[in-house]
C-alpha positions in Angstrom: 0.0 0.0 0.0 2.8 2.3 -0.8 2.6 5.9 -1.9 2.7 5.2 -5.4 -0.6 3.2 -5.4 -2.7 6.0 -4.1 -5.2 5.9 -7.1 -5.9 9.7 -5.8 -8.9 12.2 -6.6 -9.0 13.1 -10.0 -11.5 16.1 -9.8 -12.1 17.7 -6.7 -13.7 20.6 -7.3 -15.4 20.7 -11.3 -17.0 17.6 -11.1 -20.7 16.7 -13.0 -23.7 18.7 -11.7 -25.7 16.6 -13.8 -25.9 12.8 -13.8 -25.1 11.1 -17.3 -28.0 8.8 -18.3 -25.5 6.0 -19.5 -23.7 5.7 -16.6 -25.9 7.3 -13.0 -29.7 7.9 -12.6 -31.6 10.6 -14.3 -31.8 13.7 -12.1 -35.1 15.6 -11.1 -34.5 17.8 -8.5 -37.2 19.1 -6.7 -38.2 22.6 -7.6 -38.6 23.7 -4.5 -36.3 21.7 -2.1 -36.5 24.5 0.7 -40.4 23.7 1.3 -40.6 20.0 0.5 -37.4 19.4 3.1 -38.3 22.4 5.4 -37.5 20.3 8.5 -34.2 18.7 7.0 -32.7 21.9 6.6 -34.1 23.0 10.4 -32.3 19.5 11.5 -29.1 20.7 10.0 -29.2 24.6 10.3 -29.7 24.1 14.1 -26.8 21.1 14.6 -24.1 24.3 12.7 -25.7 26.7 14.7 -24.2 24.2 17.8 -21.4 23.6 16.4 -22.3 19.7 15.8 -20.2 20.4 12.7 -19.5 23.3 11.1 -20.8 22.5 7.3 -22.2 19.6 5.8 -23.5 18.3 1.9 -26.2 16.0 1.6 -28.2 14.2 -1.0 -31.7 12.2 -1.3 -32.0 9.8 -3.9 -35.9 8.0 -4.5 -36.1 5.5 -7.0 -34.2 6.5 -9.6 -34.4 10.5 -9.2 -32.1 13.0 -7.1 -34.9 14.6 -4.9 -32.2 16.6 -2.6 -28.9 17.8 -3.5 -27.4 20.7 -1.4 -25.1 22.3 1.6 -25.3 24.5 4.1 -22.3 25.7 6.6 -18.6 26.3 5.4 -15.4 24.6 6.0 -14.7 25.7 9.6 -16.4 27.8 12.5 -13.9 31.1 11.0 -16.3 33.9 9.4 -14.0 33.5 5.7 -14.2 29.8 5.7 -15.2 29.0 1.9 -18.6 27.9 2.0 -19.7 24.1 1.6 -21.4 23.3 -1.6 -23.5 20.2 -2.9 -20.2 19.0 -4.6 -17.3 19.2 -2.0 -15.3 16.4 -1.2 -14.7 15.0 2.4 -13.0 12.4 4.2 -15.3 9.9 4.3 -13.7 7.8 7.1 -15.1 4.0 7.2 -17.6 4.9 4.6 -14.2 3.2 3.0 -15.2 0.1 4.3 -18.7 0.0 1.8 -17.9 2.0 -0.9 -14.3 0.5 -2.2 -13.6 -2.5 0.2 -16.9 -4.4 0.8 -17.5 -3.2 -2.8 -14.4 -4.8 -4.2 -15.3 -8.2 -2.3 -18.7 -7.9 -3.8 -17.5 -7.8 -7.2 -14.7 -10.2 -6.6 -17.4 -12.3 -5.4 -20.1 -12.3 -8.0 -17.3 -12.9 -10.2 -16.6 -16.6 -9.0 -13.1 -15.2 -7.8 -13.1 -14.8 -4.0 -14.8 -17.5 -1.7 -15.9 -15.8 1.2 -15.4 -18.9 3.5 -11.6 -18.9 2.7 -9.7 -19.1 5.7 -7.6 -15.6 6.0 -4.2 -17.8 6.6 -4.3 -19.0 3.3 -4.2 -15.4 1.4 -2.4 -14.2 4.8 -0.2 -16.6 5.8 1.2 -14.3 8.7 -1.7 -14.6 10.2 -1.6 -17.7 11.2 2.6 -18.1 11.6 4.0 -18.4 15.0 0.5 -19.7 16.3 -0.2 -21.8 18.4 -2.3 -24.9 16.1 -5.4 -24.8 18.8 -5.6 -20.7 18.3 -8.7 -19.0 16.9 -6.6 -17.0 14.3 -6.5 -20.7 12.0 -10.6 -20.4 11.5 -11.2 -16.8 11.0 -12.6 -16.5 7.2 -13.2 -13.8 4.8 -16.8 -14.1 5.6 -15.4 -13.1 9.6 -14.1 -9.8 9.1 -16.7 -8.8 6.5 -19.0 -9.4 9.4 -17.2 -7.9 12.1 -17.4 -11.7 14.1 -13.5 -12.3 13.9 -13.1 -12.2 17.2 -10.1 -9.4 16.2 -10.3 -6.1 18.2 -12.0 -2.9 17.7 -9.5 -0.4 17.6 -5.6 -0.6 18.0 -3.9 2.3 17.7 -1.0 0.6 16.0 0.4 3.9 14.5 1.9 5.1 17.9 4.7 1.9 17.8 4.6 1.2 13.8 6.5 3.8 11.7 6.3 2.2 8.2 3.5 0.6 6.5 5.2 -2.8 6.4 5.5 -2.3 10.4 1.9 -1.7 10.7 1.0 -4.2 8.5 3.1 -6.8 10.7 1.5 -5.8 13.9 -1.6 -5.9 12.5 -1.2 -9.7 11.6 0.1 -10.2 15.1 -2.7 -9.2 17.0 -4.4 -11.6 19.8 -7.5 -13.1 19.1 -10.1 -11.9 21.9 -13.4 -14.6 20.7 -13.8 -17.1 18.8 -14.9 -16.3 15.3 -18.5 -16.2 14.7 -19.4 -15.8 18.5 -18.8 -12.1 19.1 -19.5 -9.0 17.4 -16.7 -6.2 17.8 -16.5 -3.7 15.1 -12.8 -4.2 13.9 -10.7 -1.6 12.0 -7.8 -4.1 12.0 -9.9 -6.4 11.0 -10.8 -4.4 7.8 -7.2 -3.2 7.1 -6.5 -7.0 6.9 -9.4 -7.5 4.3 -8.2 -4.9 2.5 -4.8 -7.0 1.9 -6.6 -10.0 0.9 -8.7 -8.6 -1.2 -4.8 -7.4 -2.8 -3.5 -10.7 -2.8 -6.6 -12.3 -4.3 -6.7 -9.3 -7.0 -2.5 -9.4 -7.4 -3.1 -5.7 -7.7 -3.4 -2.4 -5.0 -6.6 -1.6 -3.7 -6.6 2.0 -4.7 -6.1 1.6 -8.2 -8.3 -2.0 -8.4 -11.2 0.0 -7.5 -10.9 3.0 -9.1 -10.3 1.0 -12.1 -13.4 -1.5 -11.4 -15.9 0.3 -9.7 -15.6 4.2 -9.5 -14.7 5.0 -13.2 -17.2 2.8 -14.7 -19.9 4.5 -11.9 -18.7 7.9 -13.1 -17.4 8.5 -9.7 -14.7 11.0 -10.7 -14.2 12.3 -7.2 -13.8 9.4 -5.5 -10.3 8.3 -4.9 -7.7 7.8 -2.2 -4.8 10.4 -1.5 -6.2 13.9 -2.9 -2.9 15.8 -4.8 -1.4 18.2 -2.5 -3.4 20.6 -5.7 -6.7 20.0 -4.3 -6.2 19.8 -0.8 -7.5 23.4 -0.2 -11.0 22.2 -1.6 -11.9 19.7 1.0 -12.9 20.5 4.2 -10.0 19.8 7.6 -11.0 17.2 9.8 -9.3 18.3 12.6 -6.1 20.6 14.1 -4.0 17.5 15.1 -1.4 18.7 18.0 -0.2 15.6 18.7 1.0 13.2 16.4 1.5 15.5 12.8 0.9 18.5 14.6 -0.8 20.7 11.5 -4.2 21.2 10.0 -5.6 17.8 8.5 -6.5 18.9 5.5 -7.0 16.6 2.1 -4.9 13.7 4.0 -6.5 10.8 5.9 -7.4 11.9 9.1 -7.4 7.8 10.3 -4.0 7.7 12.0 -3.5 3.7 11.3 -4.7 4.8 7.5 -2.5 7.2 7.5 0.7 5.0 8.6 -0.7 2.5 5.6 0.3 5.9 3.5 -3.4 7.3 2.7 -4.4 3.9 1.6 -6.3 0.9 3.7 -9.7 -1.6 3.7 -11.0 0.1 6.4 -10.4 4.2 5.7 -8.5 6.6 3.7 -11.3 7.4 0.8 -12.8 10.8 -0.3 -15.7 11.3 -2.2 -18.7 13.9 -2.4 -22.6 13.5 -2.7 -23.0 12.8 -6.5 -20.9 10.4 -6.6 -22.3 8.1 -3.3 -25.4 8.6 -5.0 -24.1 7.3 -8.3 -22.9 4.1 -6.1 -26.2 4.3 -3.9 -28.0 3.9 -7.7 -26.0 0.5 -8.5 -27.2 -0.8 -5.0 -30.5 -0.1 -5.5 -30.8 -0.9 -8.7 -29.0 -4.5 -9.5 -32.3 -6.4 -10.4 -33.3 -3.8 -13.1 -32.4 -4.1 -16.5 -31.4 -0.2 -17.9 -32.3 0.4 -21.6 -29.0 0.9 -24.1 -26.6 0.7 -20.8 -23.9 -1.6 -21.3 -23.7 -5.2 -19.7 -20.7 -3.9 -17.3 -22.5 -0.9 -16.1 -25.0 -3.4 -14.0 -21.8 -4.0 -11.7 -23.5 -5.6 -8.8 -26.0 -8.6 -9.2 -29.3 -8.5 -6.8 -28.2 -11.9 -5.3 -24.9 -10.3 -4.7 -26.7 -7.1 -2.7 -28.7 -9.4 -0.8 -26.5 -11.8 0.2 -24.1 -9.4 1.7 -27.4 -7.4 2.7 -28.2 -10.7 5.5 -27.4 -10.0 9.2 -24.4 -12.5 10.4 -23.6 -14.0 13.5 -23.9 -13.9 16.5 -27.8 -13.1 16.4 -28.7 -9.4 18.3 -25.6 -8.2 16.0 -27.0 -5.6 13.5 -23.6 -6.1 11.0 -24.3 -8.0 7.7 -21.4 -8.7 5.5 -19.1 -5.5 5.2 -22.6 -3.3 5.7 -24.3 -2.2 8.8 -28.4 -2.8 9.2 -30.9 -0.6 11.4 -30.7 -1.5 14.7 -32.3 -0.2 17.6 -31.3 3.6 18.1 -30.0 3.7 14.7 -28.3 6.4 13.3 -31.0 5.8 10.3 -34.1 6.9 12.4 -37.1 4.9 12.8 -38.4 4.9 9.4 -35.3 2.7 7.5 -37.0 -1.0 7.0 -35.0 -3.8 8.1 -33.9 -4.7 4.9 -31.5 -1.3 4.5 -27.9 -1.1 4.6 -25.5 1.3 5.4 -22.7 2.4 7.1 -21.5 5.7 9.2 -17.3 7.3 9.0 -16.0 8.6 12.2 -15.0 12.4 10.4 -19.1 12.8 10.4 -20.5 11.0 7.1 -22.8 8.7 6.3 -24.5 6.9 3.8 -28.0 4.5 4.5 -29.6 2.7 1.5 -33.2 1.2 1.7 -33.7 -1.5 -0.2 -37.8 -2.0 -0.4 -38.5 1.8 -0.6 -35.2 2.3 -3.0 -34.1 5.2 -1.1 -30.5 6.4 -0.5 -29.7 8.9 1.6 -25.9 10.6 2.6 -24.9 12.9 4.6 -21.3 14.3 4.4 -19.9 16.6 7.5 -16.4 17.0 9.5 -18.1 16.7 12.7 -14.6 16.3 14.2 -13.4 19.6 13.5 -12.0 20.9 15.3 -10.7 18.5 17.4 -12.8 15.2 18.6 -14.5 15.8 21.5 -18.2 17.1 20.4 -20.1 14.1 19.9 -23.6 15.4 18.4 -23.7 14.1 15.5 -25.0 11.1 17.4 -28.4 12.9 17.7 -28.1 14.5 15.2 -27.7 12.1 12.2 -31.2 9.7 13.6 -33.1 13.2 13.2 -32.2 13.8 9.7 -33.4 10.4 8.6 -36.2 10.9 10.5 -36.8 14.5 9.0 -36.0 12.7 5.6 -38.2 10.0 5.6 -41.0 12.2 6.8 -40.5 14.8 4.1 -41.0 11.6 1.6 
């Protein structure tokens, strides 16, 4: 995962305002979004006016028409900040996770090239090296750390020992087993950044450039990328004033610290994208049992079998993770009105993206709630209220 293989942004700023009917949905905005979404842009307004986050972009998408497309807020809390439009690029954190890794396995899968009950030792023999033969790490499978049931940790902040990629890498294949696969469900970065190196070994090819190549160019998702060019940088909103471990603005780098070790590029964070394009993605969820008249065969990307397999709910049962998606749960950052066959997923910087399935709705919401530092947590309330306010508004 080395510099060179960022597969960065290749528009960050001039990207489509309109949808091209080959490729992304047709686009009928509502004429007057300000009255039809009244309470949406009360949800929003007030979480800026508290500081929540200071700007945000957000997007509606109902059957196969854009209903809501805009932004409110700026960049930062300073009066000059440049203001946030419909089109901006963020840091979408573990919306990395969906969008290129789980999407990568999809595709790999559908394509009769990656069995999802292939033990991890075997693309990964590190894994499993060194252990003891009774351990736990010998039966985790693919199908384990799309599901979050490895029985790997949540959250190791491996960056503060590791110094090179490699280093990080190696710790990461190190780390103790706490459950037995399939028993537990722990949300697992490192679980994730080892997905995203099968999902390498089984292609022979980077991650970054695999799925720009397979997925985001053929989607039309020309903002989508890893590692933004030090060019565009000034176009995306910071996440954060880190004083600590880079000590300067994070600004158009991964604000992911383990992501950022992994140089910019990792299974579970490290991608940028705006609203048009998750909505271009959202499309090819919703959309995988429809045939679309003239579109080539390759523009279906993901088969309806595919989406609803890796829609189902996994082990242990009460845990709300399908594979590589999340699914309303109680208290879900979806609201009440998402039916249980939705998927979706939420990035620590403040994004999120939750895609209905029976009402073919997709909703995302883009923000850098963790601006400028991490402590304000109301996106937590905030996010359930605009789904709510969304769904209503439908």
């Amino acid at each position: 995962m080395g510099a060179g293989h960022c597969g960065g942004i290749l528009l960050a700023v001039k990207c489509k305002t309109t949808m091209e009917p080959e490729i992304t949905p047709p686009v009928s905005l509502s004429s007057d979004p300000h009255s039809r979404f009244a309470a949406v842009y009360r949800v929003l307004n007030d979480a800026i006016a508290a500081q929540a986050f200071p700007g945000c972009a957000f997007g509606v998408l109902v059957g196969g028409e854009i209903v809501l497309q805009d932004a409110l807020g700026h960049f930062t809390y300073e009066q000059d900040a440049p203001a946030v439009t419909a089109q901006t690029v963020y840091d979408v954190a573990s919306l990395t996770k969906v969008v290129a890794t789980t999407a990568a396995a999809m595709l790999l899968y559908q394509r009769g090239v990656l069995d999802l009950d292939i033990p991890l030792g075997e693309l990964l023999p590190g894994f499993v090296v060194g252990r003891a033969p009774g351990e736990y790490a010998r039966h985790v499978k693919l199908r384990h750390l799309l599901a979050h049931n490895s029985g790997l940790p949540g959250y190791v902040e491996l960056f503060r020992t590791a110094a090179t990629p490699a280093a990080l890498f190696r710790a990461c294949l190190k780390l103790p087993l706490e459950a037995e696969p399939g028993t537990r469900a722990e949300y697992s970065d490192p679980g994730f950044i080892l997905l995203g190196k099968a999902l390498e070994v089984r292609t022979r090819e980077h991650l970054a450039p695999w799925v720009r190549r397979e997925i985001f160019q053929p989607l039309g998702m020309t903002t989508t990328g890893f590692c933004p060019p030090p060019s565009v940088r000034s176009s995306i909103p910071p996440t954060e004033e880190d004083t600590t471990l880079r000590k300067r603005r994070i600004q158009g780098e991964v604000q992911d610290e383990n992501a950022w070790r992994l140089k910019g590029v990792a299974g579970h964070a490290g991608l940028f994208s705006n609203v048009p394009d998750l909505l271009r993605f959202s499309y090819r969820i919703l959309f995988a049992d429809t045939e679309i008249e003239d579109e080539a065969e390759n523009m279906r990307m993901f088969e309806a079998s595919t989406v609803n397999l890796f829609a189902q709910r996994q082990s242990p049962e009460g845990s709300s993770r399908a594979l590589g998606w999340d699914t309303p749960s109680e208290h879900s950052s979806s609201g009440r009105h998402f039916s249980p066959r939705s998927i979706g997923h939420l990035g620590y910087s403040g994004c999120s993206l939750w895609i209905d399935l029976d009402a073919r709705v997709a909703v995302t919401l883009l923000t850098n709630r963790t601006w400028p530092d991490r402590k304000n947590q109301s996106i937590r309330a905030v996010r359930p209220a605009f789904h709510d306010a969304v769904r209503e508004a439908l």
